[in-house]
BAFILO-578087 format. One record per atom (N, C-alpha, C, O, CB): atom name; x, y, z; residue in three letters. Coordinates in Angstrom, 3 decimals, decimal comma. Atoms other than C-alpha are relative to their C-alpha. Glycine has a CB too. Example, Ala and Ser with C-alpha at 12.3 -4.5 7.8 and 13.67 -1.06 7.14 Angstrom:
2
<atom atomo="N" px="0,890" py="-1,190" pz="0,000" residuo="ala"/>
<atom atomo="CA" px="12,300" py="-4,500" pz="7,800" residuo="ala"/>
<atom atomo="C" px="0,900" py="1,200" pz="0,000" residuo="ala"/>
<atom atomo="O" px="1,936" py="1,181" pz="0,665" residuo="ala"/>
<atom atomo="CB" px="-0,992" py="0,027" pz="1,246" residuo="ala"/>
<atom atomo="N" px="-0,820" py="-1,190" pz="-0,060" residuo="ser"/>
<atom atomo="CA" px="13,670" py="-1,060" pz="7,140" residuo="ser"/>
<atom atomo="C" px="-0,770" py="1,090" pz="0,730" residuo="ser"/>
<atom atomo="O" px="-0,261" py="2,198" pz="0,899" residuo="ser"/>
<atom atomo="CB" px="0,414" py="0,462" pz="-1,415" residuo="ser"/>
END
This chain:
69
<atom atomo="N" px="-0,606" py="-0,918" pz="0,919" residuo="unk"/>
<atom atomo="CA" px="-39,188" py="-17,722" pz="9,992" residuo="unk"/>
<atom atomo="C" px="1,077" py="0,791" pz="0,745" residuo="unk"/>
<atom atomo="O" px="1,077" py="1,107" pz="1,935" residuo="unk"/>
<atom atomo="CB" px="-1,061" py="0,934" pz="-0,629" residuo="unk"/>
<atom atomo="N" px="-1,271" py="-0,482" pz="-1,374" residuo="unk"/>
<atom atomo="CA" px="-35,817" py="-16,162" pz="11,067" residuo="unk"/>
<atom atomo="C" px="0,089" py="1,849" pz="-0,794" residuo="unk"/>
<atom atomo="O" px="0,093" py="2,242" pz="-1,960" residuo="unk"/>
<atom atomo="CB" px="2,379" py="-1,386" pz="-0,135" residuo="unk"/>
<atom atomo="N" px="-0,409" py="-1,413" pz="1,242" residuo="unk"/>
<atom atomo="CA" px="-35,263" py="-12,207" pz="10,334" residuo="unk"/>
<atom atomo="C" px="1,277" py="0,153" pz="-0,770" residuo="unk"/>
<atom atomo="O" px="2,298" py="-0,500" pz="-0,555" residuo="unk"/>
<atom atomo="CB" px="0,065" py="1,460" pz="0,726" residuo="unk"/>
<atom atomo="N" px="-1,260" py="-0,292" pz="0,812" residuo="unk"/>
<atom atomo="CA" px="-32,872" py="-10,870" pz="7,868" residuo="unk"/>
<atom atomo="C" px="0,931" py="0,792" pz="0,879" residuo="unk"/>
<atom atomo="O" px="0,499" py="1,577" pz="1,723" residuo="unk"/>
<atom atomo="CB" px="-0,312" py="0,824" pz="-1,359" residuo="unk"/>
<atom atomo="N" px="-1,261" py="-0,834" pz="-0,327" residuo="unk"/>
<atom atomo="CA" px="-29,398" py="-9,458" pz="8,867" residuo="unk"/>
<atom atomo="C" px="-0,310" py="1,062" pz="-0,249" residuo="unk"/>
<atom atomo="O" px="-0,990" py="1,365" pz="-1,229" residuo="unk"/>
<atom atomo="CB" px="1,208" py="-0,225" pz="-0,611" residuo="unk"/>
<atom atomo="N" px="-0,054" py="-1,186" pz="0,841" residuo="unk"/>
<atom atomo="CA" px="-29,111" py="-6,244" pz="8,818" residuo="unk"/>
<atom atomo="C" px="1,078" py="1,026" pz="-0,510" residuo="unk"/>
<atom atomo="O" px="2,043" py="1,494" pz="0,094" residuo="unk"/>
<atom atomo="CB" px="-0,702" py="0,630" pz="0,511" residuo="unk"/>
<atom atomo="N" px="-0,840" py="-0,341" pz="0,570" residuo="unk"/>
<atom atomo="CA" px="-27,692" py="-4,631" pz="6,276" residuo="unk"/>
<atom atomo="C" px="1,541" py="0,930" pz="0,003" residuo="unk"/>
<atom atomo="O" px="1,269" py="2,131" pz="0,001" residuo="unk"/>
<atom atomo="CB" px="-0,667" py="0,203" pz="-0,475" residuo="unk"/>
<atom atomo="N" px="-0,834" py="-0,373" pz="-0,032" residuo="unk"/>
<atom atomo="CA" px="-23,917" py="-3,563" pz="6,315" residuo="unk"/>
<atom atomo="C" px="-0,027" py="1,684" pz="-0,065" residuo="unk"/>
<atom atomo="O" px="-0,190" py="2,326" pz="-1,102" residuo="unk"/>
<atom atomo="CB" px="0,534" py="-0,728" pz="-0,773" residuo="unk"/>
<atom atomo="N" px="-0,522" py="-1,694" pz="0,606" residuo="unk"/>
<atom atomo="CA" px="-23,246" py="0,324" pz="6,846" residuo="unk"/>
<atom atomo="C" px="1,272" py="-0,076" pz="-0,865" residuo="unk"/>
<atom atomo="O" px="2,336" py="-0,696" pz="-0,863" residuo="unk"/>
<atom atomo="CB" px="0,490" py="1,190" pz="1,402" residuo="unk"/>
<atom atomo="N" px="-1,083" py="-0,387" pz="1,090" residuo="unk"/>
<atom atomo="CA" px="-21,626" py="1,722" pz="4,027" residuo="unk"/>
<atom atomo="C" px="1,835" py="0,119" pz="0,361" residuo="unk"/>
<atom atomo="O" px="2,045" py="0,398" pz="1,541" residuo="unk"/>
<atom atomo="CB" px="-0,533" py="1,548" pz="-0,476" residuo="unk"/>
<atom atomo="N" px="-1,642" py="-0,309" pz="-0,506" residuo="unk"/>
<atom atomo="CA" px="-17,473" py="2,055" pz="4,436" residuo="unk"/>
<atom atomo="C" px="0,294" py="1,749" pz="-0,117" residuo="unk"/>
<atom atomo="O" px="-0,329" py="2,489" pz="-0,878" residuo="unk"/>
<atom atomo="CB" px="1,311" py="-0,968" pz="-1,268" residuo="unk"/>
<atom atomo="N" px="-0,882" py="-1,289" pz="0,300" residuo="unk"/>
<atom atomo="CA" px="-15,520" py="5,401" pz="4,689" residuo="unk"/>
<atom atomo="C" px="1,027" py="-0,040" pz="-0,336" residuo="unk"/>
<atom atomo="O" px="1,699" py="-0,323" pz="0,655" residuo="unk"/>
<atom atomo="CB" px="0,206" py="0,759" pz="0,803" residuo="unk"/>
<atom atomo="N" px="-1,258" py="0,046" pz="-0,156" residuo="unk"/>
<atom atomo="CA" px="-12,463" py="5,455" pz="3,453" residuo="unk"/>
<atom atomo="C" px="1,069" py="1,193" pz="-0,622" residuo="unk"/>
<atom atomo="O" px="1,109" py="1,380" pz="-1,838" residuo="unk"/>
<atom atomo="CB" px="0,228" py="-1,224" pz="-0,479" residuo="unk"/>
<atom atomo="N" px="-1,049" py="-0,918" pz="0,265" residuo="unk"/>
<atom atomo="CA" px="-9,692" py="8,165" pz="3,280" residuo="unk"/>
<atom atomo="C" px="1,454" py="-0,175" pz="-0,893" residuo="unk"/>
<atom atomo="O" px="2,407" py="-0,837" pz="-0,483" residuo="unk"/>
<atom atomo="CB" px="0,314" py="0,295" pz="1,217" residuo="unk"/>
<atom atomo="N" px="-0,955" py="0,073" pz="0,881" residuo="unk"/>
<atom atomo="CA" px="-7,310" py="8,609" pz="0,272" residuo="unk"/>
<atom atomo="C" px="0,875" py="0,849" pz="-0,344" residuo="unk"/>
<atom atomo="O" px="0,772" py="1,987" pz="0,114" residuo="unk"/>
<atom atomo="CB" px="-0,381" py="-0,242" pz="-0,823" residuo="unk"/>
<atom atomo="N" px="-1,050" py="-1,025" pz="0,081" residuo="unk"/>
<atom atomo="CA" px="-4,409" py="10,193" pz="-0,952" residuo="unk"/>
<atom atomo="C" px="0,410" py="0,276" pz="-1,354" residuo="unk"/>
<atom atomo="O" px="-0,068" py="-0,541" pz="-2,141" residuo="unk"/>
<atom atomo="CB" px="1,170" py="-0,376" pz="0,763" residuo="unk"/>
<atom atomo="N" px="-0,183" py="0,231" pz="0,828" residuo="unk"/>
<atom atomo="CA" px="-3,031" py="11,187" pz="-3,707" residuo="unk"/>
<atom atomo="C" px="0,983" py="-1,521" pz="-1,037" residuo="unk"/>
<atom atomo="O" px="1,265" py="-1,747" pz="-2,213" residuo="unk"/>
<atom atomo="CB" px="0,167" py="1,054" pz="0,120" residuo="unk"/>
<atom atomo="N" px="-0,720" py="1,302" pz="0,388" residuo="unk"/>
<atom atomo="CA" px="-1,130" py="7,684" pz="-3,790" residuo="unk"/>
<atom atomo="C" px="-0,946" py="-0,982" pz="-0,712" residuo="unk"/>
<atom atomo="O" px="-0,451" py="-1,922" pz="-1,334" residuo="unk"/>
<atom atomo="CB" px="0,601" py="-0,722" pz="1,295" residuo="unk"/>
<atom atomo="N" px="1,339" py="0,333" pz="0,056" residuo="unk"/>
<atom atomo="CA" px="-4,652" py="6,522" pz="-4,507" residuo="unk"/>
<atom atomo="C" px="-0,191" py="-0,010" pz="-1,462" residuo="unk"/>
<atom atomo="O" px="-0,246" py="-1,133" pz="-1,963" residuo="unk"/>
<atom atomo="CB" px="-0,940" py="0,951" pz="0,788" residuo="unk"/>
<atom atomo="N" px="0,208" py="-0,921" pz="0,705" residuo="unk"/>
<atom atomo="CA" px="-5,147" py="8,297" pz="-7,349" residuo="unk"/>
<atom atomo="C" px="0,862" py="-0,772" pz="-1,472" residuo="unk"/>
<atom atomo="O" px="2,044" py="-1,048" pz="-1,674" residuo="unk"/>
<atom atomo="CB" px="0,523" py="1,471" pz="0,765" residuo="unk"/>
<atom atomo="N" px="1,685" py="0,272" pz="0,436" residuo="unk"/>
<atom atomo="CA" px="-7,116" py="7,109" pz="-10,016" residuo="unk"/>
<atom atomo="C" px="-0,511" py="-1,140" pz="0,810" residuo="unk"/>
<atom atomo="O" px="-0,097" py="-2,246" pz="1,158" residuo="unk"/>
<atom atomo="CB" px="-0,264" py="-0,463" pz="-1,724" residuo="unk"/>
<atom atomo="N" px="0,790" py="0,369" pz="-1,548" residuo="unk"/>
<atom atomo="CA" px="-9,391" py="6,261" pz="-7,516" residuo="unk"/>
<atom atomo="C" px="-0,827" py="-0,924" pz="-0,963" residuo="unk"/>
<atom atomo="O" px="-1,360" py="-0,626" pz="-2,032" residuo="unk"/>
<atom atomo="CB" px="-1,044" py="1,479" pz="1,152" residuo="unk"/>
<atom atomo="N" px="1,227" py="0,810" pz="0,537" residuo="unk"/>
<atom atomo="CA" px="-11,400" py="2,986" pz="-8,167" residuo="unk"/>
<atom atomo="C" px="-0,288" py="-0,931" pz="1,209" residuo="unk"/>
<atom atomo="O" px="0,443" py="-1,379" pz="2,092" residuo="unk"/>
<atom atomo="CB" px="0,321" py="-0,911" pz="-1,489" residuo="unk"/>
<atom atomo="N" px="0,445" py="1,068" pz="-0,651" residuo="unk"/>
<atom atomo="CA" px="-13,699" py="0,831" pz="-6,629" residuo="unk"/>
<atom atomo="C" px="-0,801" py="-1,840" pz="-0,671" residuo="unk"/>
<atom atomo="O" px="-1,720" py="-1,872" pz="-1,490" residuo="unk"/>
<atom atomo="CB" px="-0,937" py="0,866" pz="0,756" residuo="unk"/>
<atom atomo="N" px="-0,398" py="0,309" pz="-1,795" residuo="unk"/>
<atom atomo="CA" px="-13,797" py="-1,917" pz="-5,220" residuo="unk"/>
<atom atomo="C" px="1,893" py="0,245" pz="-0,484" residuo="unk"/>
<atom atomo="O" px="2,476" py="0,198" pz="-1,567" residuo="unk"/>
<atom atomo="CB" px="-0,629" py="-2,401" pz="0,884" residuo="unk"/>
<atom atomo="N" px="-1,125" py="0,034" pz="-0,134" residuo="unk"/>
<atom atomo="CA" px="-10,315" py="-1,442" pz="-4,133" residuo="unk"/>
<atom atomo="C" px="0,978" py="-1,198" pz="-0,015" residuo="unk"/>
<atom atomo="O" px="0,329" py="-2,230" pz="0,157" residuo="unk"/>
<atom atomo="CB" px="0,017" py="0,542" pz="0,852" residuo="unk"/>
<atom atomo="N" px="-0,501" py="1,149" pz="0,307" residuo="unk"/>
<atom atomo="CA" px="-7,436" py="-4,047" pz="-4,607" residuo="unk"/>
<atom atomo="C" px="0,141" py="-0,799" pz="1,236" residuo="unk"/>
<atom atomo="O" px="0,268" py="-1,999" pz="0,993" residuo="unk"/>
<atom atomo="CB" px="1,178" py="0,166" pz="-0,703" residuo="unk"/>
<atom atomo="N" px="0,080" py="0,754" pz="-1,072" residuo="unk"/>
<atom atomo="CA" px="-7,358" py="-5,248" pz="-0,887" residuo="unk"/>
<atom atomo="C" px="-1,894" py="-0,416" pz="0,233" residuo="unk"/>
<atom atomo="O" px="-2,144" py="-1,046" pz="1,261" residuo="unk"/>
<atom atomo="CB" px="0,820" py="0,969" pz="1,295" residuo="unk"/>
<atom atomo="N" px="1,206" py="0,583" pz="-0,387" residuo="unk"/>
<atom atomo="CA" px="-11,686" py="-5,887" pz="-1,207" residuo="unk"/>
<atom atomo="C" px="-0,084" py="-1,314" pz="-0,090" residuo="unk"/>
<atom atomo="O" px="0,181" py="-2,155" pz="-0,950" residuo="unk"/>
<atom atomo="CB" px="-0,967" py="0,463" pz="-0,626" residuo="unk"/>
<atom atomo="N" px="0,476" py="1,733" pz="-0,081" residuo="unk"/>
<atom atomo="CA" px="-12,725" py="-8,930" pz="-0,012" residuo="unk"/>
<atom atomo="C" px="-0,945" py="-0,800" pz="-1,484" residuo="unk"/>
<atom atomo="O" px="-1,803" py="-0,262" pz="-2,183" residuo="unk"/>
<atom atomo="CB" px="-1,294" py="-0,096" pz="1,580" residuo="unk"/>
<atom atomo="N" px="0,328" py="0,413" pz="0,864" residuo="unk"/>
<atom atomo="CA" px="-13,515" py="-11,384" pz="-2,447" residuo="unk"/>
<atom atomo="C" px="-1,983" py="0,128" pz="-0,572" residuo="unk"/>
<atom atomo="O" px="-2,387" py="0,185" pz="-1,733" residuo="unk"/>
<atom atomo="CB" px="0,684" py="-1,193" pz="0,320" residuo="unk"/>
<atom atomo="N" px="0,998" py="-0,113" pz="-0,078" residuo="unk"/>
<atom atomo="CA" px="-17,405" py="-11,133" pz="-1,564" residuo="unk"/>
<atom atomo="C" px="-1,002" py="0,890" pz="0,275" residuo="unk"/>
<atom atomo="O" px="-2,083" py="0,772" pz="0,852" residuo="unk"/>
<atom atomo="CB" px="-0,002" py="-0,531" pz="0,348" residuo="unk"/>
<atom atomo="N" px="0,088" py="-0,985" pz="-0,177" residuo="unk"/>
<atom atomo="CA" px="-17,628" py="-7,863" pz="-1,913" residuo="unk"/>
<atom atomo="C" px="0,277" py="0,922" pz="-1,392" residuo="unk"/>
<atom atomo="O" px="0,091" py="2,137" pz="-1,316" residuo="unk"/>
<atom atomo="CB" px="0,694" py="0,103" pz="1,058" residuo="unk"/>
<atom atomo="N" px="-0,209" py="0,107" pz="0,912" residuo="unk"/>
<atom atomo="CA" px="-16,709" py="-7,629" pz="-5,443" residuo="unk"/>
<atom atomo="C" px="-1,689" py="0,641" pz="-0,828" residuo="unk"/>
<atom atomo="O" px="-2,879" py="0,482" pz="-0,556" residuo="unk"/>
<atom atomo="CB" px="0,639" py="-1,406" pz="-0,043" residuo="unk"/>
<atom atomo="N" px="1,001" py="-0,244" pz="0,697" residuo="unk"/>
<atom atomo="CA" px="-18,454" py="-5,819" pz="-8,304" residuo="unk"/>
<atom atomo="C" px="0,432" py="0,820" pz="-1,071" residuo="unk"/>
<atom atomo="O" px="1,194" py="1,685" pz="-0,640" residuo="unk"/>
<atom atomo="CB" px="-0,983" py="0,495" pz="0,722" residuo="unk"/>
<atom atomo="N" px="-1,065" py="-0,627" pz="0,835" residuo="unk"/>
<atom atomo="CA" px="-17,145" py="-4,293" pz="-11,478" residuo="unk"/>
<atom atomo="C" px="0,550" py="1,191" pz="0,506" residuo="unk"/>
<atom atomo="O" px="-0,098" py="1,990" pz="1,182" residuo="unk"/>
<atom atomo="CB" px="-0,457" py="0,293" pz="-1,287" residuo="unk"/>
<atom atomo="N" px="-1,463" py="-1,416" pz="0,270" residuo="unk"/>
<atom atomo="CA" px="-14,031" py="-1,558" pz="-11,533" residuo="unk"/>
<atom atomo="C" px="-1,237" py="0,861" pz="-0,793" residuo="unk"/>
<atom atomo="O" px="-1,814" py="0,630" pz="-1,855" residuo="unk"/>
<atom atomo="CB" px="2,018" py="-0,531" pz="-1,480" residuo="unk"/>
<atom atomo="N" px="0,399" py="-1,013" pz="0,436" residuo="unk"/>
<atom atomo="CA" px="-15,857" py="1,749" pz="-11,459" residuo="unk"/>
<atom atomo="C" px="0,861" py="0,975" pz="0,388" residuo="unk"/>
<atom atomo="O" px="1,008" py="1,128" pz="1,601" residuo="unk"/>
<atom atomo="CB" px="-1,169" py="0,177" pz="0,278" residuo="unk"/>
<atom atomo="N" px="-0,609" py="-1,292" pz="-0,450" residuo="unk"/>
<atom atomo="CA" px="-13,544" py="4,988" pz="-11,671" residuo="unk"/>
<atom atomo="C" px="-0,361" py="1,311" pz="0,612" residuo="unk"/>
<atom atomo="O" px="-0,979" py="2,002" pz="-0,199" residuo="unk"/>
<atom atomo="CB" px="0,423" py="0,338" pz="-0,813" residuo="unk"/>
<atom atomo="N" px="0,589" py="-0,753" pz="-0,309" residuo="unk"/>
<atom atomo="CA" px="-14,268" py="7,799" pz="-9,259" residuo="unk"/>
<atom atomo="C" px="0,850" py="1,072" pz="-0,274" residuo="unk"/>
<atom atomo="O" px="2,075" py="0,957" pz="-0,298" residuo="unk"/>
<atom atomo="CB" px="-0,480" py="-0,210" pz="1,064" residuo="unk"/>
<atom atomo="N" px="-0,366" py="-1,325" pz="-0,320" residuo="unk"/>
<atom atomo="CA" px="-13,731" py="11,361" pz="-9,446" residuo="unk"/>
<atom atomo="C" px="0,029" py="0,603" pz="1,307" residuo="unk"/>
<atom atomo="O" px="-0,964" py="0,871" pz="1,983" residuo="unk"/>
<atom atomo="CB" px="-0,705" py="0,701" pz="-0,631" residuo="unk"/>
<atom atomo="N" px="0,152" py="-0,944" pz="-1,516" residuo="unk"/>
<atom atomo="CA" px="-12,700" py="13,095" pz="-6,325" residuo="unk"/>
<atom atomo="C" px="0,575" py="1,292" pz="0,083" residuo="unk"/>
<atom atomo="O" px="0,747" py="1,898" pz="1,140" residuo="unk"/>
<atom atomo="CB" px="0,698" py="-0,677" pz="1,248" residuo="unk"/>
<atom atomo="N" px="-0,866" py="-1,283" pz="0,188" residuo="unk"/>
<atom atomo="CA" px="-10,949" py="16,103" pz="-7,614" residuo="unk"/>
<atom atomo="C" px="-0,500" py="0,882" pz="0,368" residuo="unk"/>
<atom atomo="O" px="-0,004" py="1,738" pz="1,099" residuo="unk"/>
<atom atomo="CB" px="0,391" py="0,382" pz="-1,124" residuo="unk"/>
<atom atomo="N" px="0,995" py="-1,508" pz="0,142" residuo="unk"/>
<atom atomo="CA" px="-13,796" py="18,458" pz="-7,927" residuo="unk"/>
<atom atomo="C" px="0,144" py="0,049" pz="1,647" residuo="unk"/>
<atom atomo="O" px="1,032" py="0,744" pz="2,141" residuo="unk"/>
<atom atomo="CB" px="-2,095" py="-0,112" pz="-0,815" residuo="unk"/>
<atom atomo="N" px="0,679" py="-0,028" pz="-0,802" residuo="unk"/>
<atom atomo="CA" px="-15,279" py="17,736" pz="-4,605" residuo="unk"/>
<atom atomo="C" px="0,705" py="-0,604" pz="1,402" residuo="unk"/>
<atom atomo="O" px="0,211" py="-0,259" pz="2,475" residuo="unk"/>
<atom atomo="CB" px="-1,072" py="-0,542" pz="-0,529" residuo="unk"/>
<atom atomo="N" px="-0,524" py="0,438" pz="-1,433" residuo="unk"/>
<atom atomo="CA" px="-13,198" py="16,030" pz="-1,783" residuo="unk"/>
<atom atomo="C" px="-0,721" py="-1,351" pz="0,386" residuo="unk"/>
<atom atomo="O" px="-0,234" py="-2,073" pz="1,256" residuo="unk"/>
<atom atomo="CB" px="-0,343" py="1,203" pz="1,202" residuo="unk"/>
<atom atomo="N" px="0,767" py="1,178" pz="-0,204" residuo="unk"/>
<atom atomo="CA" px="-15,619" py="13,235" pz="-1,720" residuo="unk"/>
<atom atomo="C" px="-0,500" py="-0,676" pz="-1,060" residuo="unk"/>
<atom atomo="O" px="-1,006" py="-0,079" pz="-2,010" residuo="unk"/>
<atom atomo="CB" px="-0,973" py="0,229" pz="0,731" residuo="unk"/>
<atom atomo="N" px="1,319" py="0,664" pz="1,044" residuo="unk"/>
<atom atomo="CA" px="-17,347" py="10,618" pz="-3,765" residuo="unk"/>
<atom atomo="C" px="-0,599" py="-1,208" pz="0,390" residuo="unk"/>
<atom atomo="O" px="-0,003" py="-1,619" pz="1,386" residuo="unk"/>
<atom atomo="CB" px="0,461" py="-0,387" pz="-1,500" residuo="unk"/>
<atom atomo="N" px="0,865" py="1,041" pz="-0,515" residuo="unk"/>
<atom atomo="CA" px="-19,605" py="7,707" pz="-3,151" residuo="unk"/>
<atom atomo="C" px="-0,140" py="-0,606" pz="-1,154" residuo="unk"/>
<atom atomo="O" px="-0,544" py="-0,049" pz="-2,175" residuo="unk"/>
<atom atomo="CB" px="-1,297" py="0,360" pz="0,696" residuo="unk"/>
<atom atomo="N" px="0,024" py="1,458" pz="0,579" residuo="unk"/>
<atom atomo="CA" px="-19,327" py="4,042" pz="-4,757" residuo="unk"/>
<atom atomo="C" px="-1,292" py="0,067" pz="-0,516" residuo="unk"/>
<atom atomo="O" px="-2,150" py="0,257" pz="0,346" residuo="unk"/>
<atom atomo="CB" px="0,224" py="-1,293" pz="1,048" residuo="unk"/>
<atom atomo="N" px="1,629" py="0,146" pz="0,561" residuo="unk"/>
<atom atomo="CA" px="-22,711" py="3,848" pz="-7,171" residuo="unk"/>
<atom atomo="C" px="0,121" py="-1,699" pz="-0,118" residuo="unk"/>
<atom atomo="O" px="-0,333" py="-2,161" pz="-1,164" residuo="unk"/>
<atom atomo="CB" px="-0,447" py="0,987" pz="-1,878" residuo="unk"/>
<atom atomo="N" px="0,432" py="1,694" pz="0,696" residuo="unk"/>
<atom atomo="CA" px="-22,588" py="-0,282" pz="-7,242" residuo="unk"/>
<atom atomo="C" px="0,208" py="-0,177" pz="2,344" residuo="unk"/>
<atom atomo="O" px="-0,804" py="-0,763" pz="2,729" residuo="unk"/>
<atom atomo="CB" px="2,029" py="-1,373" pz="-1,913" residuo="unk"/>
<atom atomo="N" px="0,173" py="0,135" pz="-0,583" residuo="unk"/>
<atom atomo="CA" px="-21,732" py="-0,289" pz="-3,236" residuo="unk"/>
<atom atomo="C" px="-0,137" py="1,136" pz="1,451" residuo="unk"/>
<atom atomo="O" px="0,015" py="0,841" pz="2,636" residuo="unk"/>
<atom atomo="CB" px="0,474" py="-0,791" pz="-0,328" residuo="unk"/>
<atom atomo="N" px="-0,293" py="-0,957" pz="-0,629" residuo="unk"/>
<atom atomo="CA" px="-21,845" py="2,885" pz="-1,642" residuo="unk"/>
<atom atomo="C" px="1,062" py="0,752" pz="0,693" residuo="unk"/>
<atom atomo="O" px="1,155" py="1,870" pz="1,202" residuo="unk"/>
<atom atomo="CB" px="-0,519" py="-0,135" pz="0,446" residuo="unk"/>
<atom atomo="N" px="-1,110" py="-0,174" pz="-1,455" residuo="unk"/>
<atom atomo="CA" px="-18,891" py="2,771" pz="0,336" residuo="unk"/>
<atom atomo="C" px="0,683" py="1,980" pz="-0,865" residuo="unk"/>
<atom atomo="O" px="0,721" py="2,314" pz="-2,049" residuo="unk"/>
<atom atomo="CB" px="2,028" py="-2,110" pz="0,082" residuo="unk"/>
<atom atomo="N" px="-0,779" py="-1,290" pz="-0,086" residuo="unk"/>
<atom atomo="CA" px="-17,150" py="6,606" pz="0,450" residuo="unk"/>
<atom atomo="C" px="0,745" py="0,099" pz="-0,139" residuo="unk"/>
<atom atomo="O" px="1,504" py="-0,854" pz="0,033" residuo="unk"/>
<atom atomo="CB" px="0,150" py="0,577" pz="0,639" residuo="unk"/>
<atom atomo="N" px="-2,080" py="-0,037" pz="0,236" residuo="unk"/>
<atom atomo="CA" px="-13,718" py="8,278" pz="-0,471" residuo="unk"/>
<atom atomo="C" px="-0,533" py="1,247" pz="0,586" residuo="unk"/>
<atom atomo="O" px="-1,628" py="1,797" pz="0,464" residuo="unk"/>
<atom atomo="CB" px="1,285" py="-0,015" pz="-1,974" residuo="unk"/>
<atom atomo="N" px="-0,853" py="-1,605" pz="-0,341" residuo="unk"/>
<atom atomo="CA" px="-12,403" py="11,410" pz="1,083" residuo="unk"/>
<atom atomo="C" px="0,902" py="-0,242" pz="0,377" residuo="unk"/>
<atom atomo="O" px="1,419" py="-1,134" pz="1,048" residuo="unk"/>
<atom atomo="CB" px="-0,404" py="1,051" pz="0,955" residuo="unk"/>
<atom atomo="N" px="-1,634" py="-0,618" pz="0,526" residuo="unk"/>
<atom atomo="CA" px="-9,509" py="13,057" pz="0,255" residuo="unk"/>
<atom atomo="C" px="0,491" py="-0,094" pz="1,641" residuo="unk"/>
<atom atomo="O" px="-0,229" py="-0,003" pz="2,635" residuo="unk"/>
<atom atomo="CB" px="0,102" py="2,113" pz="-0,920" residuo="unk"/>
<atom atomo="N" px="-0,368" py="0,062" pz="-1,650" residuo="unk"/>
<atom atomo="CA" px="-7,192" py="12,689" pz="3,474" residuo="unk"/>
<atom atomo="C" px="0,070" py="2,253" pz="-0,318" residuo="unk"/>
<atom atomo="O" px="0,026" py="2,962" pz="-1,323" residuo="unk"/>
<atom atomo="CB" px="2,324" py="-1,389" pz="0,624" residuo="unk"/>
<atom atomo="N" px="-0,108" py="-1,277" pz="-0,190" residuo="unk"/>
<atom atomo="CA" px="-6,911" py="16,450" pz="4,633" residuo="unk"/>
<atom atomo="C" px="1,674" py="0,437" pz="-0,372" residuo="unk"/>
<atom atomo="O" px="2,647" py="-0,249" pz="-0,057" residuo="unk"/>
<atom atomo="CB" px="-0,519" py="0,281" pz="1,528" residuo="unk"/>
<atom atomo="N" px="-1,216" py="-0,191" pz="0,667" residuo="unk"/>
<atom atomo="CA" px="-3,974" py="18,426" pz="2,828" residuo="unk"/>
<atom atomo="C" px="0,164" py="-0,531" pz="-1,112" residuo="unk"/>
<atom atomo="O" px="0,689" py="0,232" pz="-1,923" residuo="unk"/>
<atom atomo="CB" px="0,932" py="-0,329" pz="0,616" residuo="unk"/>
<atom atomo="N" px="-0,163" py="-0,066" pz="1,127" residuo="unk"/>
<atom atomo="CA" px="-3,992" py="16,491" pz="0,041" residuo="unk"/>
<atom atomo="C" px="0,234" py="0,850" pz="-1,573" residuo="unk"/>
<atom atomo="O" px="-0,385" py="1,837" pz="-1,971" residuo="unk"/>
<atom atomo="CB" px="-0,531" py="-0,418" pz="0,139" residuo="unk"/>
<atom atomo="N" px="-0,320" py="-1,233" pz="1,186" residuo="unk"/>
<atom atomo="CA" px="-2,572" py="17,979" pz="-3,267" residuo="unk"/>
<atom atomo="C" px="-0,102" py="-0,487" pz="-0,856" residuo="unk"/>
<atom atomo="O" px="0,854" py="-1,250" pz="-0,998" residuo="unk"/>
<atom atomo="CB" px="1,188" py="0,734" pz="-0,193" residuo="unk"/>
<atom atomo="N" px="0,050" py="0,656" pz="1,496" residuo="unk"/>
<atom atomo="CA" px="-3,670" py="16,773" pz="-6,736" residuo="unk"/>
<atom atomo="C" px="0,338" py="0,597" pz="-0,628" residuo="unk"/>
<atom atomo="O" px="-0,003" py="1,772" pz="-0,486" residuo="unk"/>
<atom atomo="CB" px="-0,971" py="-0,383" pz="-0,621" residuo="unk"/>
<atom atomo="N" px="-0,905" py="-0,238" pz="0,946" residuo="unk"/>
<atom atomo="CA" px="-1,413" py="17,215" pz="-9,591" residuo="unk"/>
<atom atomo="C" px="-0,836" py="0,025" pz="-0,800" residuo="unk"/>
<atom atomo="O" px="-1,521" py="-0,993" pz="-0,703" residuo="unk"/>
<atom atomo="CB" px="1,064" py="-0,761" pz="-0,235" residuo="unk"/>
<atom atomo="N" px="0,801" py="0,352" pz="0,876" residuo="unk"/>
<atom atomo="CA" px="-3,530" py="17,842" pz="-12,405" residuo="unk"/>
<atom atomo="C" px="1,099" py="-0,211" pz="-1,208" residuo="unk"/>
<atom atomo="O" px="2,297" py="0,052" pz="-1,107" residuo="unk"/>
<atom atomo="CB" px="-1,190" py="1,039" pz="-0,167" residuo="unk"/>
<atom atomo="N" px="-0,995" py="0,272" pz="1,391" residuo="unk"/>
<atom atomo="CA" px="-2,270" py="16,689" pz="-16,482" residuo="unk"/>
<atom atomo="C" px="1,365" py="-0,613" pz="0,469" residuo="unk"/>
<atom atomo="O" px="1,896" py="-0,783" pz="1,567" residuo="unk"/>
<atom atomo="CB" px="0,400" py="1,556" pz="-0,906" residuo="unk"/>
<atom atomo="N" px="-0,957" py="1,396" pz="0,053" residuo="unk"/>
<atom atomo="CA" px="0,372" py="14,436" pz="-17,292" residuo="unk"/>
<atom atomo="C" px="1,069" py="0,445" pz="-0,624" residuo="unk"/>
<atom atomo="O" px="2,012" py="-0,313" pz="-0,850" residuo="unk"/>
<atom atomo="CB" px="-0,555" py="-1,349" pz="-0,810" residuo="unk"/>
END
């Protein structure tokens, strides 16, 4: 019997407002890594965390969000 791999730590990744509407997975994720387009919020909080793969956003430092359109 062989053991299992172990499992991938989560990603971090730092965004900007160029980013912005923030979704995951992102358009450079690897194909096998894939899992539906969920939109995050990072306005409130500076951070948010992927609910289908965990991976992380924070805001790069300085960032300035424009709110309304």
């Amino acid at each position: 019997m062989t053991a299992a791999a172990p499992a991938a730590a989560p990603e971090t990744v730092l965004v900007g407002a160029e980013h912005l509407p923030l979704y995951c997975p992102g358009p450079k994720a690897p194909l096998w890594s894939m899992h539906p387009r969920v939109f995050l919020d990072i306005a409130d909080t500076g951070a948010v965390r992927c609910p289908y793969c965990s991976t992380e956003y924070l805001l790069k430092p300085g960032t300035v969000i424009k709110h309304g359109h």
